[in-house]
C-alpha positions as CSV (number, residue, x, y, z in Angstrom):
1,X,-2.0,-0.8,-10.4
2,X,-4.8,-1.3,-8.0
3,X,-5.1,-3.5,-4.7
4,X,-8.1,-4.5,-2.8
5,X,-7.8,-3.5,1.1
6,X,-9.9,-3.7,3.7
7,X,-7.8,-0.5,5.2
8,X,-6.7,1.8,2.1
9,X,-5.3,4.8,3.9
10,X,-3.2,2.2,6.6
11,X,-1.8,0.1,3.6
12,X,-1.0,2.8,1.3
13,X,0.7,4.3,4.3
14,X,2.6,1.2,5.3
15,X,3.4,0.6,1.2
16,X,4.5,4.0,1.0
17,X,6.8,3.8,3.8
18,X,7.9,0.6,2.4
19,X,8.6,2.0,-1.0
20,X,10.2,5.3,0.1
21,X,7.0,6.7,-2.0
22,X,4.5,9.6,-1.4
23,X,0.6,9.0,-0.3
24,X,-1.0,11.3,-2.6
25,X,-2.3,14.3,-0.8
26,X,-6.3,14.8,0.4
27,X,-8.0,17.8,-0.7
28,X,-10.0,18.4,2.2
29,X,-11.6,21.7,0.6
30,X,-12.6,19.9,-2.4
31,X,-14.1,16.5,-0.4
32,X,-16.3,19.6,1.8
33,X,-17.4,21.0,-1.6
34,X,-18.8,18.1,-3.1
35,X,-20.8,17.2,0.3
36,X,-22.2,20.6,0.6
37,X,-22.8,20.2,-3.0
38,X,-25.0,16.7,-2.4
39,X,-22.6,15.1,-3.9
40,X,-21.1,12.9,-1.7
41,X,-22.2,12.6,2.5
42,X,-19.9,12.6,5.3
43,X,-20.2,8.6,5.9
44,X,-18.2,8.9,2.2
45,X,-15.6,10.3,4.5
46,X,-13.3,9.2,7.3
47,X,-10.5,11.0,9.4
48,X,-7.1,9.2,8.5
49,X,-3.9,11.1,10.6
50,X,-5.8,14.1,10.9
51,X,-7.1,14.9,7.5
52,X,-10.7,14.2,6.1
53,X,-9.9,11.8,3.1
54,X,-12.3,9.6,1.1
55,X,-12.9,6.3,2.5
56,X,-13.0,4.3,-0.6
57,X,-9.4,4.4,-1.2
58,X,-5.7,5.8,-1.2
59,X,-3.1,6.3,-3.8
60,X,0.7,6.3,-3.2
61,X,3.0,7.4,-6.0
62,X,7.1,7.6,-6.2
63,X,8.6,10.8,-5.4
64,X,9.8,11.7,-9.0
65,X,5.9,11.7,-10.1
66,X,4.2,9.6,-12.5
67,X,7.3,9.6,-15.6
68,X,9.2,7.6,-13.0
69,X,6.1,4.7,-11.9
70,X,2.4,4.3,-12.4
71,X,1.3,5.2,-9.0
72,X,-0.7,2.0,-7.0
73,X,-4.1,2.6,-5.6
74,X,-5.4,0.9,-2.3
75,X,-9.5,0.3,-2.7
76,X,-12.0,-0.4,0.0
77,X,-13.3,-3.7,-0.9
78,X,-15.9,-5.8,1.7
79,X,-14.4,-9.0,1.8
80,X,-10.7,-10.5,3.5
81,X,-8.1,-11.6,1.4
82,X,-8.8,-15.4,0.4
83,X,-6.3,-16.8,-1.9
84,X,-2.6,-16.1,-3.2
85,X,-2.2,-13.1,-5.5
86,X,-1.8,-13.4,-8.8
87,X,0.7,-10.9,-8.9
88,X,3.1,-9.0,-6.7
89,X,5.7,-6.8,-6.0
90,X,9.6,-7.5,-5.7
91,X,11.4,-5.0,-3.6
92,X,14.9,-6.3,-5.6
93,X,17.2,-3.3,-4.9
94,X,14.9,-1.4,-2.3
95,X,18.0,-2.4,0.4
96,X,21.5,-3.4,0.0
97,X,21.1,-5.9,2.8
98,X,18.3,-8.4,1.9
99,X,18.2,-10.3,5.5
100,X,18.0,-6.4,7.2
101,X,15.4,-5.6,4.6
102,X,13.5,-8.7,5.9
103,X,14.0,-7.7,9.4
104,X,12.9,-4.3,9.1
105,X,9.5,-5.3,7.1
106,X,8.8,-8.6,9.9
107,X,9.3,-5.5,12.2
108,X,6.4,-2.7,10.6
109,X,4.4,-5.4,10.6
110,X,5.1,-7.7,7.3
111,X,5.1,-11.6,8.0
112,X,7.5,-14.6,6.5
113,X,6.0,-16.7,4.1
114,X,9.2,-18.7,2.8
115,X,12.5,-18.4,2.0
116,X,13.3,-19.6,-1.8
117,X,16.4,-20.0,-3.8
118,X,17.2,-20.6,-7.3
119,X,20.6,-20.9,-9.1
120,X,22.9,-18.3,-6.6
121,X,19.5,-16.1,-6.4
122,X,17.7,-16.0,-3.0
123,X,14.8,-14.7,-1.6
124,X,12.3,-14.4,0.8
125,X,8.5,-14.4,-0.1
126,X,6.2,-12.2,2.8
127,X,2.8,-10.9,3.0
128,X,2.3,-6.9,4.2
129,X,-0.1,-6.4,7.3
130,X,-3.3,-7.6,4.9
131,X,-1.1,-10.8,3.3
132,X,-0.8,-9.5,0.3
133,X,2.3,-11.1,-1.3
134,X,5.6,-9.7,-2.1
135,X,9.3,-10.9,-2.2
136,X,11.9,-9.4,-0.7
């Protein structure tokens, strides 16, 4: 899965977090290579928590590897967010308590959309820090 961001290395942070996932790690000696090589320039670059990483994007991936889930790339894209996704995540069973699971998300940074209901099924619909939408 890929999503557009106008931040990759923040948002796969904050999704990995979210997730209980793993960013994939930077190869700093590898990104140094290929711009002593010519093929890449430093403005390909950026410093994210210390570490050179490529600016263009970030990958997070679940702890067991990629036999457990595909891992989700975050891509550097020029424009904002404009319209509702066409798809998105459902963190069902990332918390036992939905309404603390809400909390904790408003609190990194995640904001209410609505709160839905169907049959005895509830939920609440947010967007993370870019509004991307996800259910909770």
């Amino acid at each position: 899965m890929t999503q557009d961001s106008s931040d990759p290395h923040a948002l796969a942070d904050w999704w990995a977090e979210t997730l209980g996932w793993e960013v994939e790690p930077t190869d700093e000696a590898f990104i140094r290579r290929m711009i002593s090589e010519g093929y890449a320039t430093d403005d390909d670059t950026k410093l994210h928590n210390g570490s050179l990483v490529w600016k263009e994007g970030a990958a997070i991936r679940h702890p067991d590897g990629l036999t457990r889930a595909p891992r989700v790339l975050f891509q550097l894209v020029p424009e904002a967010k404009t319209t509702k996704n066409r798809m998105h995540l459902d963190l069902r069973g990332v918390g036992d308590d939905p309404a603390a699971l809400v909390d904790k998300l408003v609190a990194r940074g995640a904001t209410v959309l609505h709160e839905a209901s169907q049959g005895p099924h509830r939920w609440t619909t947010l967007a993370d820090p870019e509004g991307n939408e996800f259910c909770a």
